[in-house]
C-alpha positions in Angstrom: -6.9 16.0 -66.2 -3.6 13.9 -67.7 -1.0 13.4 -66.0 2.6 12.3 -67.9 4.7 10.4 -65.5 7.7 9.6 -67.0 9.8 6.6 -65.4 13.9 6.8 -64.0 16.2 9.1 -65.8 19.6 7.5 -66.6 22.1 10.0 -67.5 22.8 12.1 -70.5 20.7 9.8 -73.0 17.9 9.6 -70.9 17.9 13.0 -70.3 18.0 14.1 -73.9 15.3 11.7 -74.6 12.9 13.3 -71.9 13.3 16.3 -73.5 12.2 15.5 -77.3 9.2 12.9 -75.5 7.9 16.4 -73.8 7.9 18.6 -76.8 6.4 15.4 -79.1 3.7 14.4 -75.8 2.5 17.2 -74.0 0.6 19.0 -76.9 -0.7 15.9 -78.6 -2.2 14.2 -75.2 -3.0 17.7 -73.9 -1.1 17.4 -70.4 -1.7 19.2 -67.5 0.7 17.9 -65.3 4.6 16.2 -66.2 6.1 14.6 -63.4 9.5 12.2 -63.7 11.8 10.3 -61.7 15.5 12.2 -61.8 17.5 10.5 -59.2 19.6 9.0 -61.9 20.2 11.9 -63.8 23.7 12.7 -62.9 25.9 9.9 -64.3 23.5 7.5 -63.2 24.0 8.8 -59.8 21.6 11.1 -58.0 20.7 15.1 -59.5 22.4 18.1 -59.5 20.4 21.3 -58.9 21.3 23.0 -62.5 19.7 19.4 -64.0 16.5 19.8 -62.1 15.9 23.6 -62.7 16.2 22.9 -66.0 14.0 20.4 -65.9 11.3 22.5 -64.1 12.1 25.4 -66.6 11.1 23.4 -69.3 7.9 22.6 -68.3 7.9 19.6 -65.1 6.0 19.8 -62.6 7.5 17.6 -60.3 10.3 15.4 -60.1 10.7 12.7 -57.7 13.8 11.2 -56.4 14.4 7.4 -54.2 17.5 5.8 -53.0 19.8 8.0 -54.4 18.1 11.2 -53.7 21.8 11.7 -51.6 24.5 10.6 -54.2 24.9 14.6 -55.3 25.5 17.0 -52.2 25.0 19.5 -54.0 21.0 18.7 -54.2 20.6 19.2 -50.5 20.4 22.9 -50.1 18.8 23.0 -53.2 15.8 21.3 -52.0 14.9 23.8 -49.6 14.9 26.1 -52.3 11.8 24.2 -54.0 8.3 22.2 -53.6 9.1 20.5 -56.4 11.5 18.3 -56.1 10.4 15.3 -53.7 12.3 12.4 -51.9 10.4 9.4 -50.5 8.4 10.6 -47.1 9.0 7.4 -45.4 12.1 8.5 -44.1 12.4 8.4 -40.4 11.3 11.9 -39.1 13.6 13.3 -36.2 13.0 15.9 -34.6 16.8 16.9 -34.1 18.5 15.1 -37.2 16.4 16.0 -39.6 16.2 14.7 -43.6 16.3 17.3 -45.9 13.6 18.5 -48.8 9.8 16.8 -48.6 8.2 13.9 -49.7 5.3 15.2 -50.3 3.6 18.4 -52.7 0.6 19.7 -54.3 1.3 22.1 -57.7 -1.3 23.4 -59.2 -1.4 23.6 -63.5 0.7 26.0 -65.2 -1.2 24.7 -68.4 -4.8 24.7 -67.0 -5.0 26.7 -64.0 -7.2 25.6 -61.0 -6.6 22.1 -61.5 -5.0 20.6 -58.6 -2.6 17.4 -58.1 -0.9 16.0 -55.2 2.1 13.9 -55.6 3.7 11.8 -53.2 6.6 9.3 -53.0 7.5 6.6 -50.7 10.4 4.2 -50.7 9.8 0.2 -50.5 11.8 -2.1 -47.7 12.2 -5.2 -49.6 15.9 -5.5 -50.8 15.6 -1.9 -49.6 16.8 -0.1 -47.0 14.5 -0.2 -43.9 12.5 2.8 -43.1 9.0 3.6 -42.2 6.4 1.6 -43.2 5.4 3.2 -46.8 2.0 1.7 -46.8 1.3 3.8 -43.3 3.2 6.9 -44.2 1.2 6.7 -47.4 -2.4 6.5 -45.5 -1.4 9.6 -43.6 -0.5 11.6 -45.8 -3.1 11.0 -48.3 -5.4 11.8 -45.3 -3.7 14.7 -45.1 -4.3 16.4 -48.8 -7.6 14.7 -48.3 -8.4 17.3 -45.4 -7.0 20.4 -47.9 -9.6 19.1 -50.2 -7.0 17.8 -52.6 -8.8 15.0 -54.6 -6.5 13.6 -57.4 -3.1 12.2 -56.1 -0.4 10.4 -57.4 2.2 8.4 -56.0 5.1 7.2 -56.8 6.1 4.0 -54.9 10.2 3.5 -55.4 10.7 -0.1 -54.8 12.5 -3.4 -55.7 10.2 -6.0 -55.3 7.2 -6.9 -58.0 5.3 -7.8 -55.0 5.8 -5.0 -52.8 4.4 -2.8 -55.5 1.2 -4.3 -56.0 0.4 -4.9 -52.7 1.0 -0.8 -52.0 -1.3 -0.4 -55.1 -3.9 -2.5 -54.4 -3.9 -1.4 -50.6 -3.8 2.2 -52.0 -6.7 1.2 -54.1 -10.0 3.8 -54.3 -7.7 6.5 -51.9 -5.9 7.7 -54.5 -5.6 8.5 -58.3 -2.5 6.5 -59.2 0.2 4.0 -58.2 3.1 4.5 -60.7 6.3 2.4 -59.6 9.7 2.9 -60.0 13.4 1.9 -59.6 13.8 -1.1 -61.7 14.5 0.2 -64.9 12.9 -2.0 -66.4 9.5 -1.3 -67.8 6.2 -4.1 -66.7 3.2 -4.6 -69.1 0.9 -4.4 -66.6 -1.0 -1.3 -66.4 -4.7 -1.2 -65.3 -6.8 0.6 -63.4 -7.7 -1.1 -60.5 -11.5 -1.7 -59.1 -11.4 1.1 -56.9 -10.4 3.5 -59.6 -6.7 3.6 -58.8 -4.7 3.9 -61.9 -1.3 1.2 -61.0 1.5 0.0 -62.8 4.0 -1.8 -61.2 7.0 -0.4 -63.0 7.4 2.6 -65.5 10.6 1.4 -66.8 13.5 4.1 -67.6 14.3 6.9 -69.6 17.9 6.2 -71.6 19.7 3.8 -73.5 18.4 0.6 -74.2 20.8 -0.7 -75.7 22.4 -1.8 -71.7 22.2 -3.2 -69.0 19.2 -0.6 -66.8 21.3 2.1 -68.0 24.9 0.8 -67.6 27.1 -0.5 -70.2 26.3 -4.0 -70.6 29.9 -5.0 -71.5 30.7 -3.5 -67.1 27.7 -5.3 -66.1 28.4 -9.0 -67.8 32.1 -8.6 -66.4 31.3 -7.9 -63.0 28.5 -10.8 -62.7 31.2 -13.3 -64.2 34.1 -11.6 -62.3 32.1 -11.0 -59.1 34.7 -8.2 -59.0 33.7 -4.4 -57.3 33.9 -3.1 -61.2 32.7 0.8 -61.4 29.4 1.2 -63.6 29.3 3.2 -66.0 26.5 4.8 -68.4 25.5 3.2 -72.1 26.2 5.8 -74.2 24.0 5.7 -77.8 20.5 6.8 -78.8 18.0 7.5 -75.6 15.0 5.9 -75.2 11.8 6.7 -72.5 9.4 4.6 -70.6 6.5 6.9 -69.4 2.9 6.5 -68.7 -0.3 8.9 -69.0 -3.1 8.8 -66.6 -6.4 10.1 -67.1 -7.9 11.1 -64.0 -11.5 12.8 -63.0 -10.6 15.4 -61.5 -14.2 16.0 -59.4 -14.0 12.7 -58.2 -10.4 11.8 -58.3 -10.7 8.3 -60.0 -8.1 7.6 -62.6 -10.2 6.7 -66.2 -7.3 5.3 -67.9 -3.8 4.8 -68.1 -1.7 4.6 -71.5 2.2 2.9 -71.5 4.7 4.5 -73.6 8.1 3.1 -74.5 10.0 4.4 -77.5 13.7 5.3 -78.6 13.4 8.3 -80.0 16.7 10.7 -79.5 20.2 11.1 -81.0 23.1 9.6 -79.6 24.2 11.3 -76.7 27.3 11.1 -74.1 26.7 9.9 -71.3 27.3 12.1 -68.2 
């Protein structure tokens, strides 16, 4: 099976640019499953449910979310509305103040029916806010679709820290089918697959304008570091671009074959919003 993961949507121009990979992607790689990152979609800032459904009307599988799964209120009775829109499952689970949505799904291929993947994210805690440990929430729930005979998995790992990220991979190594990270925007050239058959990259990079600073216009982003000033960001507006990978995975044994990185600017100039 191939999986397309594509890497942190940054408003309008990354959006548009998702859109034109998919119809250029899916039929020449033959994908079965498209999964993407959308907790910058709005402005930069978290998803709104007409931006996700439209998403998952056009063909995605899954889309994840991470630190600013929140930013949109509007997202939160949406997730109980879905299976396919994710937040990181490392949250801390209360039995009386609970978080909304899941972090965890399993879809099954609109494209070639019968296969199977489970996706799951978790959320880093260096430079990161401190929840559960991701590398334990992980374990469990991997044994968990393990024991609904769920054999390919992905997750993706929303983190800051280079280290952090490979350290989840290579502890995640041989249980599941990919590590794909997230969060930094900005895309690392290091894709393998790991000894244990564990696809991992430590960063997909982002989908929208490159011509910034991870999304925001650089011109905000030199004045605040020089200022030190509380400036508000706002998004690069100009032709989209998208970071993305594909993972080829066995699907009897779960072990990933390969994994391809993809980073291109390919749409019209779009507003930002």
């Amino acid at each position: 099976m191939k999986v397309l993961y594509f890497g942190d949507i940054f408003s309008g121009p990354g959006r548009a640019a998702v859109k034109i990979a998919m119809q250029k992607l899916m039929p020449r790689h033959q994908i079965d499953f498209v999964i993407m990152n959308g907790e910058n979609m709005a402005h930069g800032n978290g998803i709104l449910p007409d931006m996700a459904q439209e998403f998952l009307d056009l063909g995605v599988d899954v889309i994840t979310t991470g630190n600013h799964a929140w930013d949109q209120k509007q997202i939160i009775p949406f997730m109980a509305t879905t299976t396919r829109l994710i937040r990181p499952a490392n949250y801390p689970d209360h039995p009386v103040h609970r978080v909304p949505g899941r972090g965890v799904t399993v879809v099954e291929s609109k494209r070639n029916p019968g296969l199977k993947l489970g996706v799951i994210q978790v959320m880093g805690r260096v430079f990161m806010d401190a929840l559960d440990c991701p590398f334990q929430v992980a374990e469990r729930e991997v044994n968990r679709l393990d024991e609904l005979g769920v054999q390919s998995i992905l997750i993706d790992f929303h983190a800051e820290a280079s280290s952090e990220k490979q350290a989840f991979a290579h502890y995640m190594d041989g249980k599941v089918s990919a590590v794909v990270g997230s969060h930094s925007h900005v895309q690392t050239a290091d894709e393998r697959v790991l000894t244990g058959g564990t696809a991992a990259i430590t960063d997909v990079g982002m989908c929208g304008c490159f011509d910034s600073v991870i999304g925001v216009k650089k011109e905000i982003s030199i004045q605040k570091f020089l200022t030190k000033r509380p400036i508000k960001y706002e998004p690069a507006e100009g032709p989209g671009g998208y970071g993305a990978v594909i993972i080829d995975i066995d699907e009897s044994s779960g072990k990933a074959r390969s994994i391809l990185r993809l980073r291109e600017t390919i749409a019209t100039p779009e507003a930002a919003g």
